[in-house]
Each structure stands twice: as C-alpha cells, then as structure tokens.
C-alpha positions as CSV (number, residue, x, y, z in Angstrom):
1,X,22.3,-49.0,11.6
2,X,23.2,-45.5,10.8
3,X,22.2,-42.4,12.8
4,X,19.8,-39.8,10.7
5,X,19.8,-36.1,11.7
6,X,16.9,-35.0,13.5
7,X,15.1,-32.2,13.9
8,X,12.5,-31.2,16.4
9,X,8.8,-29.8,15.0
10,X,7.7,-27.6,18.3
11,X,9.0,-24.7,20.1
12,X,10.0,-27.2,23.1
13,X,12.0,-29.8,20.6
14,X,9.7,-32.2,21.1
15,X,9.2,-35.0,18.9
16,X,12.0,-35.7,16.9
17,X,11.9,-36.3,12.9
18,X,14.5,-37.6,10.7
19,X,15.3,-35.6,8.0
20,X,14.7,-37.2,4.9
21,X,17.5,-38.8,2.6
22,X,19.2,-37.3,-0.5
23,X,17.6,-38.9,-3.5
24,X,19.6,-40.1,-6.4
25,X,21.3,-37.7,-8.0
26,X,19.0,-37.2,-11.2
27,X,16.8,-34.2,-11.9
28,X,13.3,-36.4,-12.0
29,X,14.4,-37.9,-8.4
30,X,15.6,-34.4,-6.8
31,X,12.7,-32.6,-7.9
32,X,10.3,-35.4,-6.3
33,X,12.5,-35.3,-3.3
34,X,11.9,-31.4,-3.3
35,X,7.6,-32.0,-3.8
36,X,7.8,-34.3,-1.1
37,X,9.8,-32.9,1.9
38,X,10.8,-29.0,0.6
39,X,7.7,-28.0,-1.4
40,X,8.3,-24.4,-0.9
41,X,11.4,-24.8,-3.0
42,X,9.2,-26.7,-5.8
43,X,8.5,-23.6,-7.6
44,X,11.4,-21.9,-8.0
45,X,13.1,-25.0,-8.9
46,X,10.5,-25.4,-11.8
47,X,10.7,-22.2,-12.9
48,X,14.8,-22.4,-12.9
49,X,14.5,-26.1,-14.9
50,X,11.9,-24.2,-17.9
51,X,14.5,-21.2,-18.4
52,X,18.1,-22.4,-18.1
53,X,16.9,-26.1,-19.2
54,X,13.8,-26.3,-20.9
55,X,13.4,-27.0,-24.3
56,X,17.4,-26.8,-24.4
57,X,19.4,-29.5,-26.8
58,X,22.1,-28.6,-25.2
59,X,22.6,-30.6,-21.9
60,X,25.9,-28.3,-20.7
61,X,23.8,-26.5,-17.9
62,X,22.6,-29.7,-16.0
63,X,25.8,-30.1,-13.8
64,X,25.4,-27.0,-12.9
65,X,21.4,-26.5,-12.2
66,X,22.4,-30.2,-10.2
67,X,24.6,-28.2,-8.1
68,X,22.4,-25.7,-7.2
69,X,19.4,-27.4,-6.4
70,X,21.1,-30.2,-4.6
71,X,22.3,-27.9,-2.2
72,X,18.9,-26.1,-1.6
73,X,17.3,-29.4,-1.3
74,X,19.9,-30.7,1.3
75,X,19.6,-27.3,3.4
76,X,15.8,-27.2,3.3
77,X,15.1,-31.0,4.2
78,X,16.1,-30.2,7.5
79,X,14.5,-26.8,9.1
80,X,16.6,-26.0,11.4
81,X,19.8,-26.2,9.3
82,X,17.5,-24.0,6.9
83,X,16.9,-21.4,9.6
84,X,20.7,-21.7,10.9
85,X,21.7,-20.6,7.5
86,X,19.1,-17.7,7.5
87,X,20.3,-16.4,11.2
88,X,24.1,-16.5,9.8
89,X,23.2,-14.9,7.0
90,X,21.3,-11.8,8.9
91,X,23.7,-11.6,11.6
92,X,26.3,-11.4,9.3
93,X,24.3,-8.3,7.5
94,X,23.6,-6.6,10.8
95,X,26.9,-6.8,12.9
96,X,29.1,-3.5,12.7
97,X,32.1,-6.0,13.5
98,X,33.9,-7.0,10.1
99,X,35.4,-9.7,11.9
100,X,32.5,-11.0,13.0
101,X,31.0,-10.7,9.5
102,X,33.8,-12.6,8.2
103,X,33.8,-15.2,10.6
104,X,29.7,-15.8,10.2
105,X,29.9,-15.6,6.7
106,X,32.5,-18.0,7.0
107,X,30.3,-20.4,8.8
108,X,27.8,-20.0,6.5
109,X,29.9,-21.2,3.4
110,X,31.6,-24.3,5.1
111,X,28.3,-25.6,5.5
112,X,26.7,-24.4,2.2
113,X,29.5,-26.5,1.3
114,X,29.0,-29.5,3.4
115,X,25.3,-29.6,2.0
116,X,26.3,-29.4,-1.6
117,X,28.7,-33.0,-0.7
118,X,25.9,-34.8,0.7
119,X,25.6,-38.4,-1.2
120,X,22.6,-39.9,-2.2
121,X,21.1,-41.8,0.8
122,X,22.3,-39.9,3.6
C-alpha cells in the first residue's frame, strides 16, 4: 500500500484527508479532477482552454496549456502546499534581505517544479 499526503481541514490539524490523485494526463480528465477537488481553479482554467485552445485546429498549445494546469491542479489539491506556496511567495516580496529572497524564491520554484512531475495516480 502506498502512503497518500495528507492534509489537516481545522486550525488544530485534526482530521486528516488525503489529497486526491493526479488524474490521467488528458485535458477532459484534468479539468474533472479540477471541478471535483480545486473548483476555484475551474474558471480560470475554462477561460484559459476557450482563448489559447478553443476553436483552434492547431493542437501546438496543448503541451503547453497541460503544463500549466497540471501544475496548478497538483498545488491546489492539497491546501496547505497551496498556502505554503502563497507564504513563500509573500515572504519573498516583503523581506529587505536579497538573500533571503533568493533563497525563498528558490524554495518556491523547486517545488513548483516537483508539482509539475507528479504522475498520474499519485
């Protein structure tokens, strides 16, 4: 049996949830996958699919919309990697300290990254 993330609904960390798995990697089954468990992200994702993809013939921007959303969907499944990301992100803004800035921003990109190479079924 494998081990899913958790995260914790209340203030106290009480109640742990998994977090929900990647979904095949199509658009149909990410964008359910977003409805489901990340429906704030639902409209902006719609919005993104009618102007860059629409009513396109050309299929080049795909991989790339993929990308994108894949990694939004795999940060927002689980909240508190969502709001991790946020804090870097503003702490990063607000410090005085370049080095500091660097090294959040830092953090913030390696696991940007680490979202965007999660596999289907994890």
């Amino acid at each position: 049996m494998t081990a899913q993330p958790t995260h914790f609904d209340g203030p106290g960390g009480e109640k742990p949830r998994p977090v929900p798995p990647m979904p095949e990697r199509t658009p149909q089954a990410l964008r359910l996958a977003i409805q489901e468990h990340a429906p704030h992200l639902l409209p902006d994702f719609e919005a993104h699919w009618r102007r860059v993809i629409g009513d396109a013939f050309n299929l080049t921007p795909v991989p790339a919309f993929m990308r994108l959303w894949w990694t939004q969907y795999a940060i927002a499944r689980d909240p508190s990697m969502e709001t991790h990301l946020c804090d870097l992100e503003a702490h990063a803004a607000k410090s005085e300290d370049s080095e500091e800035s660097a090294r959040l921003l830092a953090e913030y990109s390696r696991l940007r990254r680490q979202a965007a190479m999660v596999e289907p079924g994890r």
